[in-house]
N, CA, C and O atoms as a GROMACS GRO file, in nm:
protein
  364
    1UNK      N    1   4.714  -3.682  -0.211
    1UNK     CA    2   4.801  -3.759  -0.294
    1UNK      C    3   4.741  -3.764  -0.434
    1UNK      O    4   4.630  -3.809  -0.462
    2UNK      N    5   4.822  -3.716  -0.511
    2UNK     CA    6   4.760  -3.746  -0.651
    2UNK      C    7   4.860  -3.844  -0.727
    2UNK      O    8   4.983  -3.839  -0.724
    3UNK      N    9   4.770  -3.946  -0.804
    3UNK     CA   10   4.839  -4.049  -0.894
    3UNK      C   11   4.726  -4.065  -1.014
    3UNK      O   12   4.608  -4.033  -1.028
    4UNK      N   13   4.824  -4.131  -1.092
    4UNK     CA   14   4.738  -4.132  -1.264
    4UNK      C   15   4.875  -4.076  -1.362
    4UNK      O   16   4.860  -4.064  -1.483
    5UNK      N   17   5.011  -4.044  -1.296
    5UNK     CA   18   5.082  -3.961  -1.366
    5UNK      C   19   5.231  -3.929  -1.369
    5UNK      O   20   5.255  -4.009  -1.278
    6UNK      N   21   5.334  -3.887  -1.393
    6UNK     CA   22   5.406  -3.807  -1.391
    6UNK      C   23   5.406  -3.683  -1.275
    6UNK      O   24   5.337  -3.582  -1.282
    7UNK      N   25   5.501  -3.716  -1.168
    7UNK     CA   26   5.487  -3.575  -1.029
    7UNK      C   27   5.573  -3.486  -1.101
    7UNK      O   28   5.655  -3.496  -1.192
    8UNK      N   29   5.511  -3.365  -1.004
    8UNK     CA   30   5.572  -3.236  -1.040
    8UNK      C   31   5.771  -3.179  -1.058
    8UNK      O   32   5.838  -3.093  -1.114
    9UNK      N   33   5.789  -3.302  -0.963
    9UNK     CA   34   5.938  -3.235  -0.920
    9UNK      C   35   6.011  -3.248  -1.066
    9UNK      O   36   6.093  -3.166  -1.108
   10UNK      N   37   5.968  -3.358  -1.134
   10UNK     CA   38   6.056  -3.406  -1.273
   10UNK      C   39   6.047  -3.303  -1.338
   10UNK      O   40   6.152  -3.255  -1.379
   11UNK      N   41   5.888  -3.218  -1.376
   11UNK     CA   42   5.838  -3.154  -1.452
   11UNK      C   43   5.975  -3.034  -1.453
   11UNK      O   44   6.050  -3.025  -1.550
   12UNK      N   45   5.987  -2.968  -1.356
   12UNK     CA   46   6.083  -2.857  -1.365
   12UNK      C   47   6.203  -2.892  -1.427
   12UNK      O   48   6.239  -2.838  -1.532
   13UNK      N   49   6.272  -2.984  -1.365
   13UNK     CA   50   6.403  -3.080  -1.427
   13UNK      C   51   6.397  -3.071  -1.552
   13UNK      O   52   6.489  -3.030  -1.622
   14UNK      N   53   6.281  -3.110  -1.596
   14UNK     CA   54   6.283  -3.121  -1.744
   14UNK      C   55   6.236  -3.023  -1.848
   14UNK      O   56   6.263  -3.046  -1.966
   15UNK      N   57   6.173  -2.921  -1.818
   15UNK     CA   58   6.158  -2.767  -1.839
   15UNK      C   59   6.248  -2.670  -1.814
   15UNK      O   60   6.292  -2.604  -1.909
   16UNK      N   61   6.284  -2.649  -1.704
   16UNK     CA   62   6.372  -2.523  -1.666
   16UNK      C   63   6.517  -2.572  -1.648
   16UNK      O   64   6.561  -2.687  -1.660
   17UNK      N   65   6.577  -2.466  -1.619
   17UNK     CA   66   6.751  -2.501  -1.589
   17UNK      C   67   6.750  -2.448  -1.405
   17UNK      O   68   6.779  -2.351  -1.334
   18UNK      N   69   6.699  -2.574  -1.397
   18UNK     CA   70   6.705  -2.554  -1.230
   18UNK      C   71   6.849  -2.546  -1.161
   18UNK      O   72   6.852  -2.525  -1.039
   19UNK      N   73   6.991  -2.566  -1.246
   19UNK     CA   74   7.122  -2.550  -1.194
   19UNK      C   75   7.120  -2.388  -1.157
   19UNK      O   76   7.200  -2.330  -1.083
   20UNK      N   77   7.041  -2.347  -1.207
   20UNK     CA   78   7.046  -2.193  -1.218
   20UNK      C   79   7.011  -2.108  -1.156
   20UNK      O   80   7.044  -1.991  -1.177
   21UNK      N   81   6.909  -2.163  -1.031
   21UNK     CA   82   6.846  -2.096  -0.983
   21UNK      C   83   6.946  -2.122  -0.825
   21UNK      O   84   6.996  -2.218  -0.766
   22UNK      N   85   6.931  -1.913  -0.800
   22UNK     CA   86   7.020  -1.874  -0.753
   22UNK      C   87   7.014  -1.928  -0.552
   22UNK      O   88   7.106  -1.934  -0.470
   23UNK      N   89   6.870  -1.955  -0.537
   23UNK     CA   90   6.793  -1.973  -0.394
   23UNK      C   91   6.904  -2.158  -0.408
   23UNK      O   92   7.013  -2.187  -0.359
   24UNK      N   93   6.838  -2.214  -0.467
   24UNK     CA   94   6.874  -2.369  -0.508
   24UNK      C   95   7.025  -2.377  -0.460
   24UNK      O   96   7.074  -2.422  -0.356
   25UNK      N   97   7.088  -2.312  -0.583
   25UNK     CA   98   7.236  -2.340  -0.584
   25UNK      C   99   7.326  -2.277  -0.442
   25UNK      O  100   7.439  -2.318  -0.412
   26UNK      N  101   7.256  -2.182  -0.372
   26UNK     CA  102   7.282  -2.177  -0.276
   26UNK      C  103   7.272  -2.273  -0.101
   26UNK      O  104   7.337  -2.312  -0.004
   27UNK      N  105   7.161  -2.266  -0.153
   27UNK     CA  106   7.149  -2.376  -0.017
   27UNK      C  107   7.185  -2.566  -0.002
   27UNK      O  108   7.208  -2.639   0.094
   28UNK      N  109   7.174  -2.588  -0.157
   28UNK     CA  110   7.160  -2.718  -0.182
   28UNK      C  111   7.306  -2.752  -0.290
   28UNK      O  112   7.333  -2.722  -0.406
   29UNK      N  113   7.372  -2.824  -0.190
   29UNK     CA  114   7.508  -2.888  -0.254
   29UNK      C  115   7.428  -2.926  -0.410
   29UNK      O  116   7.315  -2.973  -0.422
   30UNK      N  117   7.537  -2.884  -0.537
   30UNK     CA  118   7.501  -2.903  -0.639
   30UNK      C  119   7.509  -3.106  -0.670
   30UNK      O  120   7.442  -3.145  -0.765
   31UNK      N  121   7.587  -3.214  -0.591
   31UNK     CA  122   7.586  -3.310  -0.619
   31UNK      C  123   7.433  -3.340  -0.579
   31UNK      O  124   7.405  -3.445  -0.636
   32UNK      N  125   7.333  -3.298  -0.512
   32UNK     CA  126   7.212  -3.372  -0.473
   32UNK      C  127   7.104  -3.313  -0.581
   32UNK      O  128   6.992  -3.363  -0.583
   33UNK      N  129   7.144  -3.190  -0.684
   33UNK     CA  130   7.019  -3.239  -0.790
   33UNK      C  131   7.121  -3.224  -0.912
   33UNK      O  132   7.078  -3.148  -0.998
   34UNK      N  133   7.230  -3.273  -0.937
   34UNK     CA  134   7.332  -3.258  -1.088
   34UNK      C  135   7.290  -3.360  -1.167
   34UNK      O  136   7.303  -3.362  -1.290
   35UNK      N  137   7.229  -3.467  -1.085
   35UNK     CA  138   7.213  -3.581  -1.225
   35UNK      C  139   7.090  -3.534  -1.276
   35UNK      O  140   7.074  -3.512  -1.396
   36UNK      N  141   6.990  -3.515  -1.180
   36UNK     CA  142   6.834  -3.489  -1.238
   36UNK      C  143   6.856  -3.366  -1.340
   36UNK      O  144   6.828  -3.366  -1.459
   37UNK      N  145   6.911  -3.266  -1.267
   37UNK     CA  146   6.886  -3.166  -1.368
   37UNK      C  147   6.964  -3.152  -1.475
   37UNK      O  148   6.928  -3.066  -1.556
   38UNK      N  149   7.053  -3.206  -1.497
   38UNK     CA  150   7.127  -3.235  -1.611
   38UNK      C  151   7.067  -3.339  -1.746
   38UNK      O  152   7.035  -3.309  -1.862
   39UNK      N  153   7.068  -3.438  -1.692
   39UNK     CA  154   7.001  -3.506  -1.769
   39UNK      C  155   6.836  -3.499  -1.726
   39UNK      O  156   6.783  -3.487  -1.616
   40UNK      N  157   6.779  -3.511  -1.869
   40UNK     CA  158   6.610  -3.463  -1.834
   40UNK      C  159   6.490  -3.579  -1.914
   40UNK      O  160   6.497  -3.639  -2.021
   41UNK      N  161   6.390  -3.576  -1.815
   41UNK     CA  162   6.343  -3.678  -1.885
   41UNK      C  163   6.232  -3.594  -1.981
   41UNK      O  164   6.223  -3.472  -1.985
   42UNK      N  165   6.180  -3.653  -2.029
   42UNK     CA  166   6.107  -3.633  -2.147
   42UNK      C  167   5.964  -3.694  -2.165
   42UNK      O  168   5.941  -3.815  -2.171
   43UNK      N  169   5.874  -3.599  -2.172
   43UNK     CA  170   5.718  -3.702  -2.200
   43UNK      C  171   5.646  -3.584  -2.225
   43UNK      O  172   5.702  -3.476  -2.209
   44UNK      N  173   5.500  -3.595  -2.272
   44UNK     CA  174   5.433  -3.494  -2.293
   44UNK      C  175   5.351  -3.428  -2.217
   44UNK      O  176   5.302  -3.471  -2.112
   45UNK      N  177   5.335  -3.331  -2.263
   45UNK     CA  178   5.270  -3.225  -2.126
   45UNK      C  179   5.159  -3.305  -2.077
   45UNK      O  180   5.150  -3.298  -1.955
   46UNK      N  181   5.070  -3.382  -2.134
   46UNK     CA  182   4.949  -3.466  -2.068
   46UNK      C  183   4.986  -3.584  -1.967
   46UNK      O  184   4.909  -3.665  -1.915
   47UNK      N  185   5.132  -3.572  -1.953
   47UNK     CA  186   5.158  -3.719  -1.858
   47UNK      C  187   5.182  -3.639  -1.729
   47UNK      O  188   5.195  -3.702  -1.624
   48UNK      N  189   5.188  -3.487  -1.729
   48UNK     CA  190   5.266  -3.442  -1.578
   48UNK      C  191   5.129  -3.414  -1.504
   48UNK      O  192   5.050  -3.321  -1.520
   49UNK      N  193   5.124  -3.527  -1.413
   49UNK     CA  194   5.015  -3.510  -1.366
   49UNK      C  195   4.974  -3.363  -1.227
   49UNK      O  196   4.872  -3.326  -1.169
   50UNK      N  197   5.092  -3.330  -1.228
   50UNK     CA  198   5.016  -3.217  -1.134
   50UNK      C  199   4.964  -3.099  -1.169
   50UNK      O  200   4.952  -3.002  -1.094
   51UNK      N  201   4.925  -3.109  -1.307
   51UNK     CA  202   4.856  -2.993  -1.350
   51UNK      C  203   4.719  -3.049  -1.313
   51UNK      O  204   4.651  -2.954  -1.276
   52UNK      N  205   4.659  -3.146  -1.307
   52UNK     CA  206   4.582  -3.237  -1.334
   52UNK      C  207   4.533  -3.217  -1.159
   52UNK      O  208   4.415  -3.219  -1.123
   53UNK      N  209   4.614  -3.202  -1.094
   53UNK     CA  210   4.551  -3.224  -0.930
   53UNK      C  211   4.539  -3.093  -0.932
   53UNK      O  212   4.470  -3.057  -0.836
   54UNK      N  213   4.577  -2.993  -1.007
   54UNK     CA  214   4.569  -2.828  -0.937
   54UNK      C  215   4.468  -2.788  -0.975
   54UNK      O  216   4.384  -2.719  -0.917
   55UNK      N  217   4.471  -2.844  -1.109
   55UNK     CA  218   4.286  -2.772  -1.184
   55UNK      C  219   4.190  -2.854  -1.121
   55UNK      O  220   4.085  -2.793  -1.135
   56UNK      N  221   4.160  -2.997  -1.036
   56UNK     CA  222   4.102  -3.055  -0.975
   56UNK      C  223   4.070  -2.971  -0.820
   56UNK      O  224   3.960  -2.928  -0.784
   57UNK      N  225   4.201  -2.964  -0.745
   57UNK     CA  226   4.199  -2.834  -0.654
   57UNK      C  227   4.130  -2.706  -0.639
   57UNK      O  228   4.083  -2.646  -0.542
   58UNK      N  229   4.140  -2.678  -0.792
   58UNK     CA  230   4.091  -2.537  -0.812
   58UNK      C  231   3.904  -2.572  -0.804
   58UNK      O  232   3.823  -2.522  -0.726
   59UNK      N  233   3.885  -2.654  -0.892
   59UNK     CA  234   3.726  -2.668  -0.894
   59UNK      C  235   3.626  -2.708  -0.732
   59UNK      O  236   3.517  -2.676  -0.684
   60UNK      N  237   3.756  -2.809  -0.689
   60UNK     CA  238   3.710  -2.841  -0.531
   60UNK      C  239   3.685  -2.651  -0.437
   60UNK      O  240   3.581  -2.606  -0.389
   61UNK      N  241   3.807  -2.593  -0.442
   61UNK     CA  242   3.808  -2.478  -0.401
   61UNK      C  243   3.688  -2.388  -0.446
   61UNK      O  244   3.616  -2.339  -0.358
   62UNK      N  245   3.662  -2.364  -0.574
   62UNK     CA  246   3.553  -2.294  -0.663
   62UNK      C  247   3.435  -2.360  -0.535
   62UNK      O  248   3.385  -2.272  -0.465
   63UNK      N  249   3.401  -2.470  -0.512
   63UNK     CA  250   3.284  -2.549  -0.470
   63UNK      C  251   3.281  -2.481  -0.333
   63UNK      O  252   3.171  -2.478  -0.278
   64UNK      N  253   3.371  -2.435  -0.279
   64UNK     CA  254   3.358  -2.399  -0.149
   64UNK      C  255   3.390  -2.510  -0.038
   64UNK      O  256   3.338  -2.533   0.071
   65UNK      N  257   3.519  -2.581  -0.123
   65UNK     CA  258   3.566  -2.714  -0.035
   65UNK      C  259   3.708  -2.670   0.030
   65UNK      O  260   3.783  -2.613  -0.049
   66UNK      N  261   3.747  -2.687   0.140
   66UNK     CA  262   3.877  -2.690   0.187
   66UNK      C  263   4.017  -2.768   0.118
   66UNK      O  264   4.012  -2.891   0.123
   67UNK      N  265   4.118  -2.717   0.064
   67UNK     CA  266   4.176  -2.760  -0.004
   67UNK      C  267   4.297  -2.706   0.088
   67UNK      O  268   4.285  -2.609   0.162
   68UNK      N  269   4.430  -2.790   0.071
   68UNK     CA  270   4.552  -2.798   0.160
   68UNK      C  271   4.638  -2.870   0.071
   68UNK      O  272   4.635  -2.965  -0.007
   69UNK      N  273   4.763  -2.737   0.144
   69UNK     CA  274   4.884  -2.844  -0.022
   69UNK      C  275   4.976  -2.927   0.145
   69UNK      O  276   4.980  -2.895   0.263
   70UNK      N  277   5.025  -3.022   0.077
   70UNK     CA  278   5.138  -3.057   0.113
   70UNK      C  279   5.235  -3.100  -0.028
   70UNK      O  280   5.220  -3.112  -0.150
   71UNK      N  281   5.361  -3.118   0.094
   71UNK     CA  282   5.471  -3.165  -0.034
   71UNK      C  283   5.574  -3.248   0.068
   71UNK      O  284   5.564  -3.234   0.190
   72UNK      N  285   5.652  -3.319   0.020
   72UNK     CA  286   5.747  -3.374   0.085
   72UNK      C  287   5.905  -3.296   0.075
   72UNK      O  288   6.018  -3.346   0.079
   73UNK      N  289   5.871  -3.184   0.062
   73UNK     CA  290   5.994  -3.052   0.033
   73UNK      C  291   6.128  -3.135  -0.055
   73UNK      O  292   6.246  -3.134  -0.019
   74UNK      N  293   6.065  -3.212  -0.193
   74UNK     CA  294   6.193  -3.197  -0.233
   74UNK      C  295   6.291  -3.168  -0.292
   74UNK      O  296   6.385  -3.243  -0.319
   75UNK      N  297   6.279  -3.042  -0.322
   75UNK     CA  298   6.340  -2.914  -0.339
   75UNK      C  299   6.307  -2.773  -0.264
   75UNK      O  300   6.200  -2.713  -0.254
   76UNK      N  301   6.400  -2.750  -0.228
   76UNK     CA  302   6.395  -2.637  -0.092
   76UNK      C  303   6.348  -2.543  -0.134
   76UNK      O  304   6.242  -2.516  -0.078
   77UNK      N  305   6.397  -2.423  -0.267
   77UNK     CA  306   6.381  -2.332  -0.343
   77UNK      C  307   6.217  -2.304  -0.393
   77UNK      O  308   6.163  -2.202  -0.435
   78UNK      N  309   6.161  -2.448  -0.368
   78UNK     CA  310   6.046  -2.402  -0.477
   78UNK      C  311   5.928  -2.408  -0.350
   78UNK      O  312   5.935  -2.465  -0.241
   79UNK      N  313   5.825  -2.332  -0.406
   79UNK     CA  314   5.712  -2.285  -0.313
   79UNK      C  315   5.589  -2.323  -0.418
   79UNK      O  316   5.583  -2.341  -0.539
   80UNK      N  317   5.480  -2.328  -0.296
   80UNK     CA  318   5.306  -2.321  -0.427
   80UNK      C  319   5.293  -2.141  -0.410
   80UNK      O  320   5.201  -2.098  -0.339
   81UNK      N  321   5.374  -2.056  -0.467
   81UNK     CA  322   5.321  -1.915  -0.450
   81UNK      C  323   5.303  -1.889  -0.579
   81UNK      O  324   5.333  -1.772  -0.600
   82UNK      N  325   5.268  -1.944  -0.676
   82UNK     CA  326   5.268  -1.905  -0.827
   82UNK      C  327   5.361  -1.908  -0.914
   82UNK      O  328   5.354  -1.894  -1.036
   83UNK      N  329   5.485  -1.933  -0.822
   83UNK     CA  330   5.586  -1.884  -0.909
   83UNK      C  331   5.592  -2.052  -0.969
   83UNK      O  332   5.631  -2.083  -1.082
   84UNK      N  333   5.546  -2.144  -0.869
   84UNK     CA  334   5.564  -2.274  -0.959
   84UNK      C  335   5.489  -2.281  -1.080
   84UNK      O  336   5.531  -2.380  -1.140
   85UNK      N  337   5.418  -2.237  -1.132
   85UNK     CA  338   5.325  -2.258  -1.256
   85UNK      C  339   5.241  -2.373  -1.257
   85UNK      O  340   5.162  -2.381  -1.352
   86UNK      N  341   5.242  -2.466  -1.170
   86UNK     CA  342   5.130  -2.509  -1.178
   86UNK      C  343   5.002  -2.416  -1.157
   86UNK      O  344   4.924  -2.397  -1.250
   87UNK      N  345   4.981  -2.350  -1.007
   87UNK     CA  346   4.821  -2.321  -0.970
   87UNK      C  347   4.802  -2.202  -1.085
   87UNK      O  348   4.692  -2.156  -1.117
   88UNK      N  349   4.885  -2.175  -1.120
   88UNK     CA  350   4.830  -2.034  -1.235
   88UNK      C  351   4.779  -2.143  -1.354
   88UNK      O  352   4.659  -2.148  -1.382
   89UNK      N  353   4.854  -2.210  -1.407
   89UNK     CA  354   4.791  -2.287  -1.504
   89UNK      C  355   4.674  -2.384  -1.455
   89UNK      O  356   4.669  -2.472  -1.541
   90UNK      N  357   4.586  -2.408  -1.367
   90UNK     CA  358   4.490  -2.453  -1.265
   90UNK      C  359   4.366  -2.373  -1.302
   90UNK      O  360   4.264  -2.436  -1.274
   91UNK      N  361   4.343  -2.254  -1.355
   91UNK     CA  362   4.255  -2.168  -1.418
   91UNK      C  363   4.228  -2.075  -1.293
   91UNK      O  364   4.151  -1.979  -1.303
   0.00000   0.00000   0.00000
């Protein structure tokens, strides 16, 4: 669990045009993310805290510590395979 911050799920909402993505709009009735992703919130890159747990992750990992993602899946479309941009931005 990471806290101190801003979670990841907003981060995309408010960066990308997640209506758009083709995995999303398929599986997931557009009324269950139209408000989020439409309207977007706004703060600066230092408040989204899950960059903050990944580069923490990464150094635990570097140490030769066991590290394990979970998520509460809420968004179906998105994966930790890189394509989220957090662990690449994690160093």
């Amino acid at each position: 669990m990471a806290y101190g911050g801003l979670g990841g799920e907003n981060y995309w909402y408010a960066t990308t045009d997640v209506w758009k993505n083709a995995t999303l709009t398929r599986f997931v009735p557009q009324h269950a993310f139209a408000g989020t992703a439409y309207r977007r919130v706004t703060a600066s890159e230092g408040d989204w805290n899950h960059f903050r747990a990944a580069q923490t992750a990464k150094k635990l990992l570097d140490a030769g510590v066991g590290v394990n993602l979970g998520a509460h899946g809420q968004r179906e479309a998105w994966r930790p395979t890189g394509r989220c941009g957090c662990w690449p931005r994690a160093g």
